[in-house]
MARDO-452415 format. One line per 8 residues: number of its first residue (from 1); for each residue x, y, z of N, C-alpha, C. Coordinates in steps of 0.05 Angstrom, whole numbers. Each point is the difference from the previous one (the first is absolute). Layout:
N
NUM) X:Y:Z:X:Y:Z:X:Y:Z ~ ...;
% end
This chain:
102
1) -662:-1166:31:7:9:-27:-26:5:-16 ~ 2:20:-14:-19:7:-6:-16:-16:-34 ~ -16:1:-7:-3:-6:-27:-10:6:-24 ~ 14:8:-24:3:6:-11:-12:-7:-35 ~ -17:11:-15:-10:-9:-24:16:3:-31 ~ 4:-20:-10:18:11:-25:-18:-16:-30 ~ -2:23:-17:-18:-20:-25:22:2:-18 ~ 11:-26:-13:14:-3:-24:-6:8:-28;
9) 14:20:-6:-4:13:-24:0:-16:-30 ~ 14:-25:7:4:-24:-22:-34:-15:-7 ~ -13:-6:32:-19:-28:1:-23:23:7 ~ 0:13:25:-20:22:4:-18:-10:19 ~ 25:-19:18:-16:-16:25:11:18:26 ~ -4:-5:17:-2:5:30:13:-10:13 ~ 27:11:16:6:-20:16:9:18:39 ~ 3:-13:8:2:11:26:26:-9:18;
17) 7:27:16:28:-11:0:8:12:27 ~ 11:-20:19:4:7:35:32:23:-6 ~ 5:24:3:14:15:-4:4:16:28 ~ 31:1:7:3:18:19:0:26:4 ~ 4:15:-20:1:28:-2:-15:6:-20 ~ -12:21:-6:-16:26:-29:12:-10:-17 ~ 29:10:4:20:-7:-19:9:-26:-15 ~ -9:-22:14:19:-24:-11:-12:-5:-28;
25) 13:-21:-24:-10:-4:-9:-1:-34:-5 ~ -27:-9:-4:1:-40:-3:23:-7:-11 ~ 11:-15:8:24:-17:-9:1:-17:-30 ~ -32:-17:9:-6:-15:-21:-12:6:-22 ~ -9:25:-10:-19:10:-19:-27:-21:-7 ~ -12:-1:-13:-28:-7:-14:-4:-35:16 ~ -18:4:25:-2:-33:-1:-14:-12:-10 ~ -12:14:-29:-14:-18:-12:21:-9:-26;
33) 9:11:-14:20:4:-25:30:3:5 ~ 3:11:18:31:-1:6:13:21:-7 ~ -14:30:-14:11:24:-1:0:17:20 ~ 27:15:-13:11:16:22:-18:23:1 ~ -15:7:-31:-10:27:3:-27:-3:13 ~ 1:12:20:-25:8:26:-7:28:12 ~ -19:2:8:-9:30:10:-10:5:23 ~ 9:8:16:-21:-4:28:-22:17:-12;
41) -26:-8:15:-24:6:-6:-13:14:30 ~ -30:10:1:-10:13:25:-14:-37:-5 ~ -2:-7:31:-17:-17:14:-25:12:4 ~ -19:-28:2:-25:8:20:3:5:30 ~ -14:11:5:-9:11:15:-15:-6:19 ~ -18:-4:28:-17:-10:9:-5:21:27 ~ -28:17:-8:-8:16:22:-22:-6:10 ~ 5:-9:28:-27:-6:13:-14:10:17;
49) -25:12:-8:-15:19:14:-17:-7:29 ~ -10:24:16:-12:-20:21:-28:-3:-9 ~ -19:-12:10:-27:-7:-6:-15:47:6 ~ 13:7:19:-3:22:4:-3:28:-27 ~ 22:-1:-15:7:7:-24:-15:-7:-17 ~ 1:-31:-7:-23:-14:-15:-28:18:1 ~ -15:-3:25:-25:15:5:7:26:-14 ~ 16:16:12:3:33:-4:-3:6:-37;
57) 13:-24:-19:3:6:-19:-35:-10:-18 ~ -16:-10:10:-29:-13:-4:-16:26:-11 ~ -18:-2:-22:-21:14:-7:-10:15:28 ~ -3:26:8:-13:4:17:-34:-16:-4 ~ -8:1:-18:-30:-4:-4:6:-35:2 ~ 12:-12:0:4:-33:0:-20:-13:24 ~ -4:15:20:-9:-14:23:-26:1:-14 ~ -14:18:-1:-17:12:-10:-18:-21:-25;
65) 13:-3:-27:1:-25:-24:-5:-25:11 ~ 6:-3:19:5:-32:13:-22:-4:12 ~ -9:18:17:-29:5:17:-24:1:-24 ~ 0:10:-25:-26:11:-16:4:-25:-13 ~ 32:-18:-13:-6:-34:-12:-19:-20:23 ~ 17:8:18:-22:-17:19:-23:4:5 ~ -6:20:8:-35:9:5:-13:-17:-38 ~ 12:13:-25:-18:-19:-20:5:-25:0;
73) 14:-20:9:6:-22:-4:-16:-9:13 ~ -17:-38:-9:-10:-16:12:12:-5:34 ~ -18:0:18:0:-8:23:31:-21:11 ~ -10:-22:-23:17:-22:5:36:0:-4 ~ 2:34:-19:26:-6:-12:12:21:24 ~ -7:4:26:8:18:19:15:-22:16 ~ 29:4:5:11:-18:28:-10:5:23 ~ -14:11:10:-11:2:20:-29:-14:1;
81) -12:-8:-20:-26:-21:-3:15:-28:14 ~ 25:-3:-17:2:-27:8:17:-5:33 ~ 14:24:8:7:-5:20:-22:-4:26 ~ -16:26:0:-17:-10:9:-13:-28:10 ~ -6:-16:-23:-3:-20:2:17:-33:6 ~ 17:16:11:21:-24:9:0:-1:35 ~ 4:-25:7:-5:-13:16:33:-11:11 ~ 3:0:22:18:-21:11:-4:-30:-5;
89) 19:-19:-6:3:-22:-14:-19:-16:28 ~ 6:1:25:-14:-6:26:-29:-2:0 ~ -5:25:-7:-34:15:-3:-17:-8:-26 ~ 18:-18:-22:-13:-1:-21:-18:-25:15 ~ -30:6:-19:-23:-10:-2:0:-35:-18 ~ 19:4:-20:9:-28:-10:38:-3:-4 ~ -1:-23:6:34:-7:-5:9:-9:-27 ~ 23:7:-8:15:-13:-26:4:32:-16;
97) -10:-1:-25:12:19:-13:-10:28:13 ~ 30:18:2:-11:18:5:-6:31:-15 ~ -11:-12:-25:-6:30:-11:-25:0:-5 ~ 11:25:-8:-44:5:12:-24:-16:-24 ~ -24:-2:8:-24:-2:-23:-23:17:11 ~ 0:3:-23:-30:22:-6:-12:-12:-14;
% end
């Protein structure tokens, strides 16, 4: 069964309602106030894109922005400085905490 949105024209709340057909109408009107007068309304919606689309819709020049922030930015604020410098927990040089010092 499908479901269905109705806002009360009395209170001007929201309510939602398991309905078998287009056609039916709630039995109970307003479950917040208890009126009959209601309206079905358009619902949300939820469209989910693939990561594919996502890209296609990107600044062409974005790759581009991201490469010229990084090239000015300090050395240290690059994820790749710090990956670099990571170690297997096995291979570390001292035990206990493991985040880095500089």
């Amino acid at each position: 069964m499908p479901i269905y949105e109705y806002r009360c024209q009395q209170c001007s709340e929201v309510s939602s309602y398991f309905l078998k057909t287009y056609g039916a109408v709630p039995q109970s009107g307003c479950k917040h106030c208890q009126s009959p007068d209601i309206q079905r309304i358009m619902s949300n919606v939820a469209h989910i894109r693939s990561e594919a689309d996502k890209f296609a819709q990107l600044d062409p020049k974005y790759g581009k922005m991201v490469d010229q922030a990084l090239a000015k930015a300090p050395s240290d604020t690059n994820p790749d400085h710090y990956v670099r410098k990571m170690v297997p927990f096995s291979q570390a040089k001292e035990q206990g905490d493991p985040y880095f010092q500089d």
